[in-house]
FITI-610079 format. One line per field, with one value per residue (C-alpha): y, x, z; residue number from 1. Coordinates in steps of 0.001 Angstrom, whole numbers, plus 500000, padded with zeros to 6 digits. Layout:
<nodes>
py <- c(Y ...) .
px <- c(X ...) .
pz <- c(Z ...) .
nr <- c(NUM ...) .
</nodes>
This chain:
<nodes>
py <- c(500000 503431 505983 508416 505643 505176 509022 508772 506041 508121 511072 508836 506904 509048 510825 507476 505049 506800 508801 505318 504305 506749 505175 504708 504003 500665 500896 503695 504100 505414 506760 504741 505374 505761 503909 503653 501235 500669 498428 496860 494727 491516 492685 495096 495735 498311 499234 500446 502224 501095 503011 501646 502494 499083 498701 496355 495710 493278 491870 489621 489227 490529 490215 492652 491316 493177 490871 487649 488394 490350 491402 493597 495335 496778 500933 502705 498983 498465 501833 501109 497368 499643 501626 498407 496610 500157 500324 497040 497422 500782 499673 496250 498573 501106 498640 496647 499683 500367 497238 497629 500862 499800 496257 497625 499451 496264 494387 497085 496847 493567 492454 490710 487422 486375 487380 485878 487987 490738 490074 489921 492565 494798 493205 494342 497655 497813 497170 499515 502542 501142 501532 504297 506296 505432 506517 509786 510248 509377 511519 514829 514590 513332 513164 517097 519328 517679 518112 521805 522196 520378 523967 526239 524511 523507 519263 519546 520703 519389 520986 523831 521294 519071 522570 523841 520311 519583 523210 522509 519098 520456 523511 520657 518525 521041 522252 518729 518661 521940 520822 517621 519204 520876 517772 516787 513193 513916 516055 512970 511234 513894 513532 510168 510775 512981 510271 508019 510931 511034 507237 506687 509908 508133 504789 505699 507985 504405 505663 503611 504201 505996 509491 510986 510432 511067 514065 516713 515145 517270 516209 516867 514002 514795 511174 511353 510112 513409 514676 511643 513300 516570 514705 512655 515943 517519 514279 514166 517491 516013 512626 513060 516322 514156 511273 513488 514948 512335 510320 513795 514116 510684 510304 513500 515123 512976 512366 512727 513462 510061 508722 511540 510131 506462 507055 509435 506006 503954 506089 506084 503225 504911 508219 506398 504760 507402 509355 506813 507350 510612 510157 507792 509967 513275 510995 510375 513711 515847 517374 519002 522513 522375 519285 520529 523174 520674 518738 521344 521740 518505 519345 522405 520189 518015 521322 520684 516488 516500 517316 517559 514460 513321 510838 507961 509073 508457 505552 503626 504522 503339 500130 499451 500181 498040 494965 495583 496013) .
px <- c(500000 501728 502197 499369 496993 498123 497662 494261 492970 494204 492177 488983 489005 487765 484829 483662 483612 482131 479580 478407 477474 475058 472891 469393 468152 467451 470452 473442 476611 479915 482442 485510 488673 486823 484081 480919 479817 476544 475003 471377 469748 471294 474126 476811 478662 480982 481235 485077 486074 489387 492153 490623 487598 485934 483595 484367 481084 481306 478941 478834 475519 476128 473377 474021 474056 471649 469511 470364 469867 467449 469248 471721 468549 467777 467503 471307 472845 472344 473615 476616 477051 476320 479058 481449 480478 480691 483946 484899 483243 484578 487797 487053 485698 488600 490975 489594 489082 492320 493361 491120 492156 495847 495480 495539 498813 500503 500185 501350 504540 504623 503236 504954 507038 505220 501348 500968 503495 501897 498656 500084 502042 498708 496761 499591 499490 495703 495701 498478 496181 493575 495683 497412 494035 492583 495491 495583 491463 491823 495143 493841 490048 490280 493933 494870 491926 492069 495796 495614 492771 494169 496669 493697 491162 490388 490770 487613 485520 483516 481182 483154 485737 483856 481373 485235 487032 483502 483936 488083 487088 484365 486428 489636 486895 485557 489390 490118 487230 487886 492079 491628 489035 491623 493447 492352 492017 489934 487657 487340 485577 483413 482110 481349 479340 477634 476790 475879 473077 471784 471722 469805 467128 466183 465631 463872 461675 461078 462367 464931 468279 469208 471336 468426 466396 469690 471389 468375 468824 470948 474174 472701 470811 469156 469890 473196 475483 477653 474797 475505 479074 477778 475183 478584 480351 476771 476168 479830 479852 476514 477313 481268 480172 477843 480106 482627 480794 480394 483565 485349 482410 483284 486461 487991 489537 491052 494389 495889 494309 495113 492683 490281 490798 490338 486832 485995 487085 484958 481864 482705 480050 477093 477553 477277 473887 472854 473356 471881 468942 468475 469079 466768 463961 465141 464515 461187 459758 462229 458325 458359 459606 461868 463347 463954 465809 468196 468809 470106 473632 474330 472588 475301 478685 477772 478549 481936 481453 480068 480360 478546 479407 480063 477963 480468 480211 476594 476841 479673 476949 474229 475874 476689 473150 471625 473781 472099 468329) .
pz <- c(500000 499003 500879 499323 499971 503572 504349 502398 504347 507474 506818 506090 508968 511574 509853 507828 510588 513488 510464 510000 513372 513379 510789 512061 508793 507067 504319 505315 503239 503386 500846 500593 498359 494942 495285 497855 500504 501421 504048 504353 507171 505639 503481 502627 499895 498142 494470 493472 490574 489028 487463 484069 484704 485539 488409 490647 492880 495866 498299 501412 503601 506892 510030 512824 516711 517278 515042 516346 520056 522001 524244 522441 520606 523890 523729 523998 524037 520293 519371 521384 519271 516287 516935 517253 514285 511919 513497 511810 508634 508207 508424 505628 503313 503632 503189 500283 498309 498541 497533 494320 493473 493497 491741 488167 489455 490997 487960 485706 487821 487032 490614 493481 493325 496810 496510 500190 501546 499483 501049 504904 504225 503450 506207 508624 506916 507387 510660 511124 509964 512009 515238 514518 513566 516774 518957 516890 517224 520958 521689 519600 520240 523745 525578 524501 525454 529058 529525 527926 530452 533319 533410 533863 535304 538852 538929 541120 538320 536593 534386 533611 532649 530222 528554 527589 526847 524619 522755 522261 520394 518625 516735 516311 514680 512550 511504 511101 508414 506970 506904 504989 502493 501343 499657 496392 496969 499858 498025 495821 498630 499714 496039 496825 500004 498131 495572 498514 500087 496184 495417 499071 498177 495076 497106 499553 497208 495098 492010 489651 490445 487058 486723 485782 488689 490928 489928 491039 494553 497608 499075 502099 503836 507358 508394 507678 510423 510282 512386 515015 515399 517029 519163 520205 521083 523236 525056 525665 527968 529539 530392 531446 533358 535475 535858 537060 539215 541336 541358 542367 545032 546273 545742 545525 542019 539767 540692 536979 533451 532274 534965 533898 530164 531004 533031 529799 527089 529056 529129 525074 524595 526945 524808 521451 521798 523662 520340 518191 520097 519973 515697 516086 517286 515128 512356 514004 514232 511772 510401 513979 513843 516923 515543 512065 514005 516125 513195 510919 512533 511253 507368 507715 508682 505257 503599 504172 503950 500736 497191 494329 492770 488673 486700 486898 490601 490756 488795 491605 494115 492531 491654 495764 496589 493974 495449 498780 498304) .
nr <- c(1 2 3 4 5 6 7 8 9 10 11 12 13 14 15 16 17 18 19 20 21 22 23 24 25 26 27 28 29 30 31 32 33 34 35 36 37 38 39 40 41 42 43 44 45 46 47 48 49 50 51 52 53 54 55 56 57 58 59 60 61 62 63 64 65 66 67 68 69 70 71 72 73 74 75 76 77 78 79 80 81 82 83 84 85 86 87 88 89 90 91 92 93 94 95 96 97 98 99 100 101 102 103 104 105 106 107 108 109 110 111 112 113 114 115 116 117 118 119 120 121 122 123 124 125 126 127 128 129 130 131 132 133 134 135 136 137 138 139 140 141 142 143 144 145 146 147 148 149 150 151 152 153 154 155 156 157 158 159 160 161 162 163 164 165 166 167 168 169 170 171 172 173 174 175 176 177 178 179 180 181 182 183 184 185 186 187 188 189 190 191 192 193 194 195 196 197 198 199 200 201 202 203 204 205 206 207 208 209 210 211 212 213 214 215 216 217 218 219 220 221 222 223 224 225 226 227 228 229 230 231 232 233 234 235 236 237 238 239 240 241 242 243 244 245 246 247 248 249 250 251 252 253 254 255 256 257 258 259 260 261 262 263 264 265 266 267 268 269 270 271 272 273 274 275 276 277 278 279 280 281 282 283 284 285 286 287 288 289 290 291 292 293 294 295 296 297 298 299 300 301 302 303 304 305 306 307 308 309 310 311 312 313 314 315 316 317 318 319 320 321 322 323 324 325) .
</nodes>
């Protein structure tokens, strides 16, 4: 895997995967490195566009845990096995479009005298990104606006704490999406989300998935799972401001920010069903003025997630939906 294609893969990670846990919705997608995934209640796939302009479209069927047991299709648990399994197939998808995208270049080269090395070699490298994307996420989103406010703040705080720590990660996470859309290749797959939103509209509106009936489609989809991201940050300042609260008034303050951090990591799964929840019930009453209101935040951040993506664009997405429904 080059090194373009490692930094690409970088940038993706942390919007794509965690955007996709907050799908409420019966198929969600996800732009991947040219191409589109898309997942229904018993399948996923992802359509890839190749250097030569081929369209590679592959499918597996896929039932979520939630599915097979009761139990973890209680309210707040699913969201939080949601969150684990998008994790997962964030990370597939990422990693097989890559390795589509680059075949046509491997060969060219004349390939590799060990394909199975090959192959670990880019499952190491995979997993590699995977790791070192979620020690980056959890060290810039998480680790660095408690130690910058462990020098200002009080360590008995609480609320004042998380309100500021919740604003710092907000504004990194918006310069974050404003730095990367910037790169070229990036915008590329902003183009492709935006294919995703149109391909979906035109489903669930029950019309043929043709350009024609795509293209007069937004980019912007209110169920998109960008919105799930600021409903992450907001339920962040709630729930870690209460925690706090009253482990420092039973135990005194926290004794370093690491502690802070690891109490924070392990509330990680409460906050994300928590937030699929609340998408779940925006999604429920978005006719409702008030909600319309809460929910267009999120229909403003997808200004900077999506594009307005090409025909052959349109055409990748289509193709992944079509292999799910």
């Amino acid at each position: 895997m080059k090194i373009r294609t490692f930094l690409l893969s970088l940038a993706v990670m942390p919007h794509a995967a965690i955007r996709l846990s907050g799908k409420p919705a019966k198929v969600g997608g996800q732009a991947v490195i040219e191409g589109v995934m898309m997942r229904g209640r018993q399948k996923i796939s992802w359509a890839v566009r190749k250097q030569s302009g081929a369209v590679v479209v592959e499918q597996f069927p896929f039932v979520s845990a939630a599915a097979r047991n009761r139990w973890w299709r209680l309210p707040v648990v699913r969201g939080a096995v949601n969150l684990y399994e998008s994790l997962m197939i964030g990370y597939k998808a990422l990693s097989r479009s890559a390795e589509i995208a680059l075949e046509e270049e491997r060969q060219a080269k004349g390939g590799t005298a060990d394909p199975v090395k090959q192959k670990s070699g880019d499952m190491i490298m995979s997993w590699a990104i995977f790791a070192f994307t979620l020690i980056i996420s959890i060290g810039l989103f998480m680790y660095a606006p408690m130690w910058l406010l462990s020098h200002f703040i009080p360590p008995d705080s609480a609320f004042a704490f998380n309100i500021f720590a919740g604003i710092i990660r907000i504004v990194l996470f918006l310069a974050y999406l404003l730095l990367i859309s910037l790169w070229e290749d990036m915008r590329r797959v902003f183009e492709y989300h935006g294919a995703e939103h149109k391909a979906i509209f035109t489903y669930e509106d029950d019309k043929e998935l043709t350009l024609d009936n795509m293209r007069p489609y937004t980019t912007l989809h209110p169920r998109c799972g960008t919105s799930f991201l600021l409903l992450v940050a907001l339920l962040c300042i709630l729930l870690f401001s209460i925690v706090d609260a009253l482990i420092i008034g039973q135990f005194g303050p926290y004794p370093h920010v690491s502690v802070r951090l690891a109490v924070h990591l392990l509330l990680i799964p409460l906050v994300a069903g928590s937030s699929y929840e609340m998408l779940k019930l925006s999604d429920r009453y978005r006719h409702l003025p008030l909600v319309g209101m809460l929910i267009l935040p999120g229909l403003w951040l997808q200004k900077i997630t999506t594009r307005k993506p090409d025909d052959r664009q349109l055409e990748v997405a289509a193709e992944a939906l079509k292999a799910v429904v």
